[in-house]
VEXDREN-2710 file (C-alpha; in Angstrom, 1 decimal):
% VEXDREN-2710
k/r/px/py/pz
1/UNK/-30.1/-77.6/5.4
2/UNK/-32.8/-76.9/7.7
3/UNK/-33.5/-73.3/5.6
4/UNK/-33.8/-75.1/2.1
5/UNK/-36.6/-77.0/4.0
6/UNK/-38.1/-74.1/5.1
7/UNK/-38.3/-72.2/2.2
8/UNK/-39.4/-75.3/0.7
9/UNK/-42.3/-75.7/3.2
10/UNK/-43.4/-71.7/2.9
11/UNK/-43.4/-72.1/-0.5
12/UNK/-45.3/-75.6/-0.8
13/UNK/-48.0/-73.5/1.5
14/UNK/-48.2/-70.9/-1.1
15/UNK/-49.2/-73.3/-3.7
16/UNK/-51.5/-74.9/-1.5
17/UNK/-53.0/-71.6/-0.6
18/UNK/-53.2/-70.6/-4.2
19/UNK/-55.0/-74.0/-4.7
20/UNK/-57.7/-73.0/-2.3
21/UNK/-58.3/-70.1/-4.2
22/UNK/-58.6/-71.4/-7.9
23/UNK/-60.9/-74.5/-5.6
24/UNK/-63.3/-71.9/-4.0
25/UNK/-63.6/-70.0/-7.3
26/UNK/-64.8/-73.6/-9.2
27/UNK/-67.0/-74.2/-6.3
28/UNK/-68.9/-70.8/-6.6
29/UNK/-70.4/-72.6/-10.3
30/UNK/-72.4/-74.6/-7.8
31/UNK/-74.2/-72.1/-5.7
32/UNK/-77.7/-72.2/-6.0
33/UNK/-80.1/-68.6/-6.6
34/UNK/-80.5/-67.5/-3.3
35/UNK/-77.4/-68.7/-1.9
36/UNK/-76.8/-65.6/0.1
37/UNK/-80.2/-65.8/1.9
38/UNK/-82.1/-63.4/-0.7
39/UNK/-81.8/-62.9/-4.2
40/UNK/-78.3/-64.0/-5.2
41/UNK/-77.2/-65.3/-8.2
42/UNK/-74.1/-67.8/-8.7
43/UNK/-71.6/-66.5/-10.6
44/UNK/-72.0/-66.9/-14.2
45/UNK/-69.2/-69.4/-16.1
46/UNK/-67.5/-66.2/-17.9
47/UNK/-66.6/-64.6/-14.6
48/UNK/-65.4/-67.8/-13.3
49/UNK/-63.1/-67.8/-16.2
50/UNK/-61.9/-65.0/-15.9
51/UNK/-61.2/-64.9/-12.2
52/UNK/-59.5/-68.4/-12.8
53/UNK/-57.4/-66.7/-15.2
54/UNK/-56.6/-63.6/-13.5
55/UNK/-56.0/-66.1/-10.4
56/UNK/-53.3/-68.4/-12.2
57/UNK/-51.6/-65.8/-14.5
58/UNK/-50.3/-64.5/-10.5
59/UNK/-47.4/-65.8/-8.9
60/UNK/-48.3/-67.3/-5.9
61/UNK/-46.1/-64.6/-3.3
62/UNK/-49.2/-62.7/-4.2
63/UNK/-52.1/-63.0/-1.8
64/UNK/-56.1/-62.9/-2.4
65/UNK/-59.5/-63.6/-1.2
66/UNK/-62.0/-64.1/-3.3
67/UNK/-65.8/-64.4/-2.8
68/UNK/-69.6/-64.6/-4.9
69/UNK/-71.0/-61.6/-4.9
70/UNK/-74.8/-61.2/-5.5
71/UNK/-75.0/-59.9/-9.1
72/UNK/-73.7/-63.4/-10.2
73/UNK/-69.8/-62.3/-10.2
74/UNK/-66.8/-62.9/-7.9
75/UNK/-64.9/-60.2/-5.7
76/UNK/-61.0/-60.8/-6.0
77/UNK/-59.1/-58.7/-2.3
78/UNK/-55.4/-57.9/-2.7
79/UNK/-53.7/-56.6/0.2
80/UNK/-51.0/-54.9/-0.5
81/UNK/-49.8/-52.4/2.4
82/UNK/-52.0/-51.9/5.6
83/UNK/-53.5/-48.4/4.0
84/UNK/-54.0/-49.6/0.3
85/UNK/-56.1/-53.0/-1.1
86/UNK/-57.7/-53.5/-4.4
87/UNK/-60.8/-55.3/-5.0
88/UNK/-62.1/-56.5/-7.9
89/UNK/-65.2/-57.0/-9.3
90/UNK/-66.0/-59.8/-12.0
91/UNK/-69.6/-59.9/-13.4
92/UNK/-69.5/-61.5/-17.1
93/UNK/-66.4/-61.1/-18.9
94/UNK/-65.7/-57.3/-17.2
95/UNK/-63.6/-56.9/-14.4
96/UNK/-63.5/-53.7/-12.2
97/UNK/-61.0/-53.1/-10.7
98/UNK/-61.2/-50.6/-7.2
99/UNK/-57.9/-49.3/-5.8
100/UNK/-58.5/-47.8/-2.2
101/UNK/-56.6/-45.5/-0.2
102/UNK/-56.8/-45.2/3.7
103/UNK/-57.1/-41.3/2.4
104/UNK/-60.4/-42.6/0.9
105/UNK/-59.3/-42.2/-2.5
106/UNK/-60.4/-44.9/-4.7
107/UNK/-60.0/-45.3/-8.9
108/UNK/-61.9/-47.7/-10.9
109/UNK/-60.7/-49.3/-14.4
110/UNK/-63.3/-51.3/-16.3
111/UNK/-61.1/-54.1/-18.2
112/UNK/-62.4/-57.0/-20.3
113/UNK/-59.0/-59.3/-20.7
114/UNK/-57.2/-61.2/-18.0
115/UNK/-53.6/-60.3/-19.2
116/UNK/-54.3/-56.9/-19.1
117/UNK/-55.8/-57.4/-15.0
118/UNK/-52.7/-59.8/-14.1
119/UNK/-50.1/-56.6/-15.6
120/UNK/-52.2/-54.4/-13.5
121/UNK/-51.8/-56.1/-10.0
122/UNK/-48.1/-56.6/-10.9
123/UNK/-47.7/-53.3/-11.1
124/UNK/-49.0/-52.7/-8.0
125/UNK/-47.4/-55.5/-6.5
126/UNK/-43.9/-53.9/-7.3
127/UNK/-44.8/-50.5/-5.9
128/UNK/-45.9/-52.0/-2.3
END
């Protein structure tokens, strides 16, 4: 009995954790210009759409940061292996989307649909 509650308990975290997440995103609408100590912007409502969609269309095994960025978007962080992360970028209703190497090899894909983000990180998911 005592691993059904377990795996019950890691994976009531996980939605907790993913909870955070989709909460930090919503409170990012509420930033004020200048939030970052100089010229930031909050992040405008499209790219917190979008990064709420990208967020829930992921299963929650699946593990991200994300954070405002200055331009008035949001920065998703997938770690995925200890050499290779993805970050991306959501300003508006584009994301781009960074794969980096420890090798210091990097690609960048501008996409404007969640579905099409949310295949991409699967993908990549399934490889690590």
């Amino acid at each position: 009995m005592k691993g059904i509650i377990d795996s019950e308990n890691n994976n009531f975290q996980k939605i907790e954790a993913r909870n955070e997440i989709v909460n930090k995103i919503k409170s990012f609408e509420h930033l004020t210009d200048g939030w970052d100590g100089y010229r930031g912007t909050r992040p405008g409502p499209q790219a917190v759409v979008l990064a709420l969609e990208i967020v829930s269309g992921l299963s929650s095994e699946i593990t991200l940061q994300a954070f405002p960025i200055p331009f008035g978007g949001i920065q998703l962080e997938f770690d995925f292996t200890k050499d290779t992360y993805i970050e991306i970028e959501i300003v508006g209703s584009t994301a781009s989307i960074y794969r980096i190497t420890g090798k210091e090899e990097f690609t960048c894909e501008n996409l404007k649909f969640a579905d099409t983000v949310i295949e991409y990180i699967k993908s990549f998911a399934s490889e690590s």
